[in-house]
PAFI-648828 format. One record per residue (C-alpha): x, y, z; residue number from 1; residue in three letters. Coordinates in Angstrom, 3 decimals. Each point is the difference from the previous one (the first is absolute). Layout:
<sites>
       east      north         up   seq   type
          X          Y          Z   NUM    ALA
...
</sites>
This chain:
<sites>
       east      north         up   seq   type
      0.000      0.000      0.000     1    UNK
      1.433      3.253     -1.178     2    UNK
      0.453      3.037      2.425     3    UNK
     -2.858      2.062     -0.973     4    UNK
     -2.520     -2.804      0.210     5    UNK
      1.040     -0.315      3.177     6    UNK
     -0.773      3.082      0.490     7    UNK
     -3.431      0.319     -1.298     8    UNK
     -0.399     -3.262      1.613     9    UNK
     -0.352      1.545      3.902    10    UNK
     -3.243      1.909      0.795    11    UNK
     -0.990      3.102      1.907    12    UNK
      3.592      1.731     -0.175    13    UNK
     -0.413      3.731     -0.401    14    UNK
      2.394      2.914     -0.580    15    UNK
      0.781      3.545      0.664    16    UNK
      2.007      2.708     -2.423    17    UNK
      1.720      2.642      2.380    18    UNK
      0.378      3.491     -1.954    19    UNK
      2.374      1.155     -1.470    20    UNK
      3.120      0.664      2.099    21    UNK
      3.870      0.399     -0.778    22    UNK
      1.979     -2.742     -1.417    23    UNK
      2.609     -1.597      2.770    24    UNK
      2.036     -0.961     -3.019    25    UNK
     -0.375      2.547     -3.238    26    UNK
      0.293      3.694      1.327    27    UNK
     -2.204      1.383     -2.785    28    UNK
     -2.695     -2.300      0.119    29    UNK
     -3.144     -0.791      2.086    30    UNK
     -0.679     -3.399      1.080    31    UNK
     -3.919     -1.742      0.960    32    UNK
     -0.234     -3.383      2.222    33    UNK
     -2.185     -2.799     -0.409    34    UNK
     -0.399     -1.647      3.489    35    UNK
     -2.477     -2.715      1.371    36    UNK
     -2.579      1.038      2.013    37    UNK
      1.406      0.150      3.358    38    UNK
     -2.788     -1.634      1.831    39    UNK
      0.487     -2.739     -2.412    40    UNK
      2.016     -3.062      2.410    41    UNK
      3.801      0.004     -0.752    42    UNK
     -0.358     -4.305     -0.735    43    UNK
      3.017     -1.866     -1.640    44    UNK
     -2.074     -1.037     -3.310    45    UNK
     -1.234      3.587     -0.431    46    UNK
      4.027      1.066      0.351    47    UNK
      1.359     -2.760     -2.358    48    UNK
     -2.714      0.871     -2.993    49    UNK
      0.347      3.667      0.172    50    UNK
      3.985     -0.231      0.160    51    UNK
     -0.366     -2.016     -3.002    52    UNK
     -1.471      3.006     -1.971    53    UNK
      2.868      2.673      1.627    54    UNK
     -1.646      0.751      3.190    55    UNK
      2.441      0.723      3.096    56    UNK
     -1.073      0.395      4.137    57    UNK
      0.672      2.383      1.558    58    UNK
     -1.026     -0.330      3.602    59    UNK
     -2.745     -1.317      0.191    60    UNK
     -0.833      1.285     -3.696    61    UNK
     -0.077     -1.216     -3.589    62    UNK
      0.830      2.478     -2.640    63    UNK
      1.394      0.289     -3.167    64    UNK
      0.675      3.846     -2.120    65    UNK
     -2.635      0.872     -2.579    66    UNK
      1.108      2.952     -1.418    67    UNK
     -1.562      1.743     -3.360    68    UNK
      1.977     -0.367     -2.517    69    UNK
      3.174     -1.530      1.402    70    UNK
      1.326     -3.427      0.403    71    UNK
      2.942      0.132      1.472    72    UNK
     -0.548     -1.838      3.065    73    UNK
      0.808     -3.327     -1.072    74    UNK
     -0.115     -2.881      2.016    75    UNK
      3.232     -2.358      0.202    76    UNK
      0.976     -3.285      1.633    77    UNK
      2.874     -2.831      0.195    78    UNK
     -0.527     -3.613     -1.307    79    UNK
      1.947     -1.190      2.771    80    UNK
      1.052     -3.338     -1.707    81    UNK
      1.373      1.904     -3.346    82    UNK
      1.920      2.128      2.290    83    UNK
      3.793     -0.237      0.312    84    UNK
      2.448      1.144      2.459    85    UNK
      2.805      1.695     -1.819    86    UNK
      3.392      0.777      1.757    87    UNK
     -0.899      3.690      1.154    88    UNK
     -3.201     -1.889      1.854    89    UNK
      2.088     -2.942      1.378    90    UNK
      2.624      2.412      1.443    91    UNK
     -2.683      2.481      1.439    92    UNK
     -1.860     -3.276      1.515    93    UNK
      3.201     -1.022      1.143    94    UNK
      0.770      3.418      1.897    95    UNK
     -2.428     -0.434      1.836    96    UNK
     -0.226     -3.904      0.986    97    UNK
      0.732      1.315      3.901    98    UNK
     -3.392      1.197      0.082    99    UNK
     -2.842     -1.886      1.173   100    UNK
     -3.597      0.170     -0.718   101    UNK
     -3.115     -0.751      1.970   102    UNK
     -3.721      0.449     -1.740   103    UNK
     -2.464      1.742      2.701   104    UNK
     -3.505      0.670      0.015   105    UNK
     -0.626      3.735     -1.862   106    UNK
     -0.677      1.543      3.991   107    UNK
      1.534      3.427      0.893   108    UNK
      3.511     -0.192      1.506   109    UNK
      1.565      3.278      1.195   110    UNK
      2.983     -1.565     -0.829   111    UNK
     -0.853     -0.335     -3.692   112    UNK
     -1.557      3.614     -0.161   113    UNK
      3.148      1.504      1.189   114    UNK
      1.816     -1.292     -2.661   115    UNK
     -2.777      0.628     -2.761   116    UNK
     -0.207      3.567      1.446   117    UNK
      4.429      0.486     -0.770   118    UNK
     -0.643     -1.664     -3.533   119    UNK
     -2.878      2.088     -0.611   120    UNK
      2.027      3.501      1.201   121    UNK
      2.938     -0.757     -1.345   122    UNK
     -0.842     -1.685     -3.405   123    UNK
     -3.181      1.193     -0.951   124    UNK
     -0.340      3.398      1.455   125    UNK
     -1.203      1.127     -3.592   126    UNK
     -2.656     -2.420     -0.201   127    UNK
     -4.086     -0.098      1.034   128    UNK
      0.811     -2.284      2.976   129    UNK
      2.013      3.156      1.468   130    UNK
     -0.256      0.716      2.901   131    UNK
     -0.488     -3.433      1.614   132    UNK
     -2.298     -0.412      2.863   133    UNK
     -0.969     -3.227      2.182   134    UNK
     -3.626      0.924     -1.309   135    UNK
      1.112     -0.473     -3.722   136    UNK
      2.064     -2.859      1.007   137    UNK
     -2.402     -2.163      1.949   138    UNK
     -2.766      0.592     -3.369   139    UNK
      2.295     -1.112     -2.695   140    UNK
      1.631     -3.408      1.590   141    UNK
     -1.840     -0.897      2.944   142    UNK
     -2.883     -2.151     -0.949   143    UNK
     -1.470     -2.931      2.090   144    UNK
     -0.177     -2.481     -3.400   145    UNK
      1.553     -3.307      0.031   146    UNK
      1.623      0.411     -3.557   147    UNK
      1.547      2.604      0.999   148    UNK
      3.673      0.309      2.088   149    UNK
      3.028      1.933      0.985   150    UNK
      3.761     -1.139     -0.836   151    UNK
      2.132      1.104      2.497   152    UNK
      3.845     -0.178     -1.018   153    UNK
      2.761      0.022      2.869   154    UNK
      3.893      0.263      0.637   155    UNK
      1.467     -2.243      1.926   156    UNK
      0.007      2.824      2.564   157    UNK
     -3.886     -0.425      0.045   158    UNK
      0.008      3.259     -1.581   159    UNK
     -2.983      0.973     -2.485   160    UNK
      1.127      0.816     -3.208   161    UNK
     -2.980     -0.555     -2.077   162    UNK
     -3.625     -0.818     -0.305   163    UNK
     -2.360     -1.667     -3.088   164    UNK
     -3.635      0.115      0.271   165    UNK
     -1.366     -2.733     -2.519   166    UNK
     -3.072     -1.505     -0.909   167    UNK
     -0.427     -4.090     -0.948   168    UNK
     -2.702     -0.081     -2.926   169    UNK
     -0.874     -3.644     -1.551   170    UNK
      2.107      0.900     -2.609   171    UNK
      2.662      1.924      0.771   172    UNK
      1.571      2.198      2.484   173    UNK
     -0.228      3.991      0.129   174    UNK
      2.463      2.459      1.864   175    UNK
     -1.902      2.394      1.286   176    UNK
      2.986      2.156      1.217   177    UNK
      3.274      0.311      1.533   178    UNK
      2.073      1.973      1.853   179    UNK
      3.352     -0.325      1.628   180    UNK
      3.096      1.450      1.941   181    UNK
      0.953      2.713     -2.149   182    UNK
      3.566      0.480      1.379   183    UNK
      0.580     -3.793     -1.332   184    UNK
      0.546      0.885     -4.023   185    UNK
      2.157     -2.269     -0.424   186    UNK
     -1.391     -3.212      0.718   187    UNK
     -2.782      1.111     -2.853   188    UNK
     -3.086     -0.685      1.903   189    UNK
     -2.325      0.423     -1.917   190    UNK
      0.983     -2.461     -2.209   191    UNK
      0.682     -2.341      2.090   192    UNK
     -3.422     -0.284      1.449   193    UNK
     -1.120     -0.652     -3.877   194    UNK
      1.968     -2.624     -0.068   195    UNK
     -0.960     -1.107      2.877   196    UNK
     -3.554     -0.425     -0.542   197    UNK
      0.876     -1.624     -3.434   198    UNK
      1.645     -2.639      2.320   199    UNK
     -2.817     -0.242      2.048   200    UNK
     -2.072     -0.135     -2.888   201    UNK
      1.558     -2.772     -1.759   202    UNK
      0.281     -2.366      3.960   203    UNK
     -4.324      0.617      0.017   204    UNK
     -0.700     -0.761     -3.765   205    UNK
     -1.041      3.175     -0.540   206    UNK
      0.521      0.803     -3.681   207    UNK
     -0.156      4.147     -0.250   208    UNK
      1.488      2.560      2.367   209    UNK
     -2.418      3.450     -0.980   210    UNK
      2.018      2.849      0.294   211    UNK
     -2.746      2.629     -0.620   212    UNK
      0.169      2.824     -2.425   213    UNK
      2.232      1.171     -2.813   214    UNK
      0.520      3.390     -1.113   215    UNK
      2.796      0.054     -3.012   216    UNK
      0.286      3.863      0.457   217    UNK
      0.159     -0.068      3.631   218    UNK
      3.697     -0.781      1.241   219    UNK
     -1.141     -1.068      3.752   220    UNK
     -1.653     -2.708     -2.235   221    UNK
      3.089     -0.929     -1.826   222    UNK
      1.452     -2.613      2.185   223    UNK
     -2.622     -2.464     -0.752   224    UNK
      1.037     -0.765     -3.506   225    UNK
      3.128     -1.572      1.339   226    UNK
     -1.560     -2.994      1.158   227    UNK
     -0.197     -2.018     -3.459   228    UNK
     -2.357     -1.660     -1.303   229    UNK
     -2.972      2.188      0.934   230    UNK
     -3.653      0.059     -1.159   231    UNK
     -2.379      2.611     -0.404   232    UNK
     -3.954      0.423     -0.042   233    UNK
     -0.977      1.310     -3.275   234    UNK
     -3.883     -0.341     -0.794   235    UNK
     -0.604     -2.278      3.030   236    UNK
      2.650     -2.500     -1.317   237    UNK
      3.494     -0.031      1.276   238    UNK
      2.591     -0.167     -3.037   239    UNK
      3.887      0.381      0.337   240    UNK
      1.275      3.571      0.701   241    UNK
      3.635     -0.148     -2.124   242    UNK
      2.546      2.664      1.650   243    UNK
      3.323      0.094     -1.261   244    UNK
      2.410      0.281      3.046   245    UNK
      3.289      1.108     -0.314   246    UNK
      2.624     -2.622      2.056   247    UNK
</sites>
């Protein structure tokens, strides 16, 4: 059964447009949201048909952009199986092998929104998120679901140096976000945790890793097209998305 007749396939699901607002990702545009109704329950099969069709949570929300007249949110994810682990992955993996991992329910931590409010100051002071607030924090990753969880990466030290909030669908896994020591550049972070969940992927069968939207022209988007081979949704089918990447 294709995507979309999935989709038609569940009853009763309704949806709101939000007006027009400014784009997060194209300063001279203005972007429109499709979300679920909120009063709508936040159930797994509802979350793994709609993320078929390039829907993302948010909280406790579903949404994907619906702009007029623009297309350039595009959503992209990993075949995890296809995927392969050149040397510049293997020696960022192996960089940071002394760090251990431990998967948590998605509660709030003080711990973790310490660190998530130094990532947010100090790498994305230019961004929507800005300022952060335990407010914003506990909306966007704190959700009682049972699909959904927290990563929690550690030195030795037992020193947090990074947290992944993802999402197990029936077919795939989704990272949500993550953020992470900023002070720690050189053990490349956020890569690592991509890898990571590719890893995690592959040990629970799980054949995609959704890595959420695309924007060609928007260079905070840019680092997705490293991870090779990726697909896109295009017309509610997902297709290749070729990128030529420079070694």
């Amino acid at each position: 059964m294709s995507s979309d007749t999935q989709f038609r396939s569940e009853p009763q699901l309704r949806f709101y447009m939000t007006v027009p607002h400014p784009c997060s990702y194209l300063a001279d545009k203005e972007a429109s949201t499709l979300f679920l109704d909120p009063e709508h329950p936040l159930n797994q099969s509802v979350y793994d048909l709609l993320s078929l069709v390039g829907f993302r949570r948010s909280g406790s929300h579903l949404y994907r952009p619906n702009c007029k007249g623009c297309n350039a949110c595009i959503s992209v994810r990993i075949p995890v199986n296809d995927f392969i682990f050149k040397r510049k992955y293997r020696k960022i993996a192996h960089r940071n092998s002394d760090l251990s991992w431990r998967i948590v329910p998605a509660q709030f931590s003080a711990e973790h929104y310490a660190l998530y409010e130094r990532y947010i100051n100090e790498r994305h002071a230019d961004g929507d998120m800005y300022p952060p607030s335990e407010d914003q924090f506990r909306s966007f990753l704190n959700i009682d679901c049972e699909f959904t969880h927290l990563v929690e990466f550690r030195e030795p030290s037992g020193q947090l140096v990074a947290v992944s909030a993802m999402d197990e669908l029936s077919h795939g896994l989704s990272a949500i976000y993550t953020f992470y020591d900023p002070n720690l550049s050189r053990r490349s972070l956020g890569v690592y945790v991509v890898l990571w969940l590719l890893v995690y992927c592959r040990s629970i069968d799980s054949p995609y890793l959704y890595l959420g939207y695309w924007v060609e022209s928007c260079k905070k988007m840019s680092y997705k097209t490293q991870y090779q081979p990726l697909e896109q949704l295009q017309d509610n089918h997902w297709q290749p998305l070729i990128i030529t990447e420079n070694e």
